[in-house]
C-alpha positions as CSV (number, residue, x, y, z in Angstrom):
1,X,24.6,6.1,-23.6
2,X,22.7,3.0,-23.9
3,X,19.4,3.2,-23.3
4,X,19.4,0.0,-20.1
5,X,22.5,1.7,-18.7
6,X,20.2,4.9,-19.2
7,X,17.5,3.0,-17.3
8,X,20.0,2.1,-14.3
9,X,20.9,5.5,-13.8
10,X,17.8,7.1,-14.2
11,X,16.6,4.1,-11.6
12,X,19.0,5.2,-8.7
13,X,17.6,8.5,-9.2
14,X,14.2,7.6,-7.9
15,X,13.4,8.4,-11.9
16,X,9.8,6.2,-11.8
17,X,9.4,7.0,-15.5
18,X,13.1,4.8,-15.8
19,X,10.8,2.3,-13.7
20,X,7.9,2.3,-15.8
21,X,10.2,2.0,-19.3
22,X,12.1,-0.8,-17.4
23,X,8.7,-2.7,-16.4
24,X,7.0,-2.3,-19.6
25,X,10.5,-3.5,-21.6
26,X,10.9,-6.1,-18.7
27,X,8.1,-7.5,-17.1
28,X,6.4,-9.6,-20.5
29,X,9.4,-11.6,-21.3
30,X,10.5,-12.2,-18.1
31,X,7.5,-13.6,-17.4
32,X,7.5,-16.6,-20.6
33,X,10.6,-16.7,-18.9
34,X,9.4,-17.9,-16.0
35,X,6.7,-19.9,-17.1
36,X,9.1,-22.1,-18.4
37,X,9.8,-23.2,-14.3
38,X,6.8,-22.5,-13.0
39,X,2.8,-22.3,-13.7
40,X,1.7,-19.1,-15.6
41,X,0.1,-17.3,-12.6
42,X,3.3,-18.2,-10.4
43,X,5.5,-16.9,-12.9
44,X,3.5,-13.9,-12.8
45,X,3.4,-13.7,-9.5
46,X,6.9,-14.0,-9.4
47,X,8.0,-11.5,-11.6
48,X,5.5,-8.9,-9.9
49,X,7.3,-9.7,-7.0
50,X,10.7,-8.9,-8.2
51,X,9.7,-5.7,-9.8
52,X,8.4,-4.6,-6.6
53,X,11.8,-5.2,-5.0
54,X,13.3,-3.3,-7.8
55,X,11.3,-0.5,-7.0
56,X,11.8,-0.9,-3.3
57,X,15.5,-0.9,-3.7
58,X,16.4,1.3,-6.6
59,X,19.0,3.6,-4.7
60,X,21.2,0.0,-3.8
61,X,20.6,-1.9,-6.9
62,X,24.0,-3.4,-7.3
63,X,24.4,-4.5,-11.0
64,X,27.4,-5.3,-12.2
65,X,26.5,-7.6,-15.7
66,X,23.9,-5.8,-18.4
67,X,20.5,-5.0,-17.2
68,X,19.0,-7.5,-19.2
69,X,21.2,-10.3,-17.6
70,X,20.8,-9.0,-14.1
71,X,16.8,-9.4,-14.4
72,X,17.2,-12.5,-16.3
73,X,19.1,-14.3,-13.8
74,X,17.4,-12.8,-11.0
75,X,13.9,-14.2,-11.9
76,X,15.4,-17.4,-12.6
77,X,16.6,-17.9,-9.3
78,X,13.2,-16.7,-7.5
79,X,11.9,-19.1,-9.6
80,X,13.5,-21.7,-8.7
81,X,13.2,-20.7,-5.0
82,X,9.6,-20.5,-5.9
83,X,10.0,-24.8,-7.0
84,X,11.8,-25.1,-3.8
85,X,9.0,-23.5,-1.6
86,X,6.4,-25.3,-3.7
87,X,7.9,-28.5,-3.0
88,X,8.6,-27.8,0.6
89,X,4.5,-26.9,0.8
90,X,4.3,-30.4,-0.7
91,X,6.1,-32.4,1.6
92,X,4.3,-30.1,4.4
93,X,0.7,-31.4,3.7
94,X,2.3,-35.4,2.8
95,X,3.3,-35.4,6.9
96,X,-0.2,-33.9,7.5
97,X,-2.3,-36.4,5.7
98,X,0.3,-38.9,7.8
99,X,-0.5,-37.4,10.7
100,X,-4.6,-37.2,10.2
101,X,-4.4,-40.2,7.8
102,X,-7.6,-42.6,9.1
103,X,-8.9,-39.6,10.5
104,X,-9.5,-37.6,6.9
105,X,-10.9,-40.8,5.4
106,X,-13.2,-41.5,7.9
107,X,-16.8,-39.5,6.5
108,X,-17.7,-38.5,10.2
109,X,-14.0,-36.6,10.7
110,X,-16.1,-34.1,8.8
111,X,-19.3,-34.1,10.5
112,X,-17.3,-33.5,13.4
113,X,-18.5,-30.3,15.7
114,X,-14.7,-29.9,17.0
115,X,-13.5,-30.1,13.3
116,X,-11.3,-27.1,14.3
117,X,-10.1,-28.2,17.2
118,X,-9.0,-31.6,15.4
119,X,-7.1,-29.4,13.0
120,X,-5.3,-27.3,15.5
121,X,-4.2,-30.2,16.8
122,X,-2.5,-31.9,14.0
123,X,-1.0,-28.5,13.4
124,X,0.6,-28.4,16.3
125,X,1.9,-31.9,16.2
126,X,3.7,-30.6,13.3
127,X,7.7,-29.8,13.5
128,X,8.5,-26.3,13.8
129,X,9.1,-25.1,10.6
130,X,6.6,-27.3,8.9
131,X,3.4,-25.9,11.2
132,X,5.1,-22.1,10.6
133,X,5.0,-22.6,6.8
134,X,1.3,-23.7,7.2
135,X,-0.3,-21.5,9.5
136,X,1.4,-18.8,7.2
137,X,-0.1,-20.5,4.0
138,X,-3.9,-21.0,5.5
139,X,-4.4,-19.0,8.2
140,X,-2.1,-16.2,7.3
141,X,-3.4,-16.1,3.5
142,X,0.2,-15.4,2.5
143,X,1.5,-16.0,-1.0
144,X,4.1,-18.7,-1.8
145,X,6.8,-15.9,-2.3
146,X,5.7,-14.0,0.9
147,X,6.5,-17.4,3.0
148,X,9.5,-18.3,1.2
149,X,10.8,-14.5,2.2
């Protein structure tokens, strides 16, 4: 038997020593992998991610290709989901520099006693989804992949 289709079977068990061959096979080049979307540390992050879910979800893994194409195509499209958040995060703070614009210029916005206030106010000018995403990001000290779940 080969040794990924070993792996699979071992996984559905519950086997975590199929787990641990699988991350420490796995978890390197998928992460260069990565890195060729994404910065290092979000690759990483990424990846770590995934094997969690792999772990999470042995019993229903559903993989129908080779392992190695399976994880492959997996991280890239959490990758690119990850560009998608990113970018989404990026448009997010471009409509709230728009919507404090003269205001974070201006030196005395920060010497401001209600600087808080100020903030929570912008935020909730904010469409829905746009003040969700950022209370989640700042507030709720979630990670980009968290959110984008």
């Amino acid at each position: 038997m080969d040794e990924d289709l070993k792996i699979i079977d071992d996984l559905h068990r519950g086997d975590e020593y199929a787990y641990k061959k699988l991350f420490l096979k796995y978890y390197s080049p998928l992460c260069e992998f990565s890195s060729q979307f994404l910065s290092d540390s979000d690759a990483e992050e990424v990846v770590q991610d995934f094997m969690l879910f792999i772990w999470e979800n042995h019993k229903n893994l559903l993989i129908t290709t080779s392992l190695k194409s399976y994880l492959f195509a997996s991280v890239k499209n959490r990758s690119l989901n990850a560009i998608r958040h990113n970018q989404f995060i990026q448009r997010l703070h471009s409509k709230m520099y728009e919507k404090l614009g003269e205001q974070i210029e201006d030196p005395d916005f920060y010497m401001s006693n209600d600087l808080a206030e100020q903030i929570k106010i912008a935020v909730e000018a904010l469409p829905e989804t746009y003040r969700e995403t950022f209370q989640l990001s700042r507030f709720g000290h979630r990670s980009n992949a968290e959110i984008a779940e």
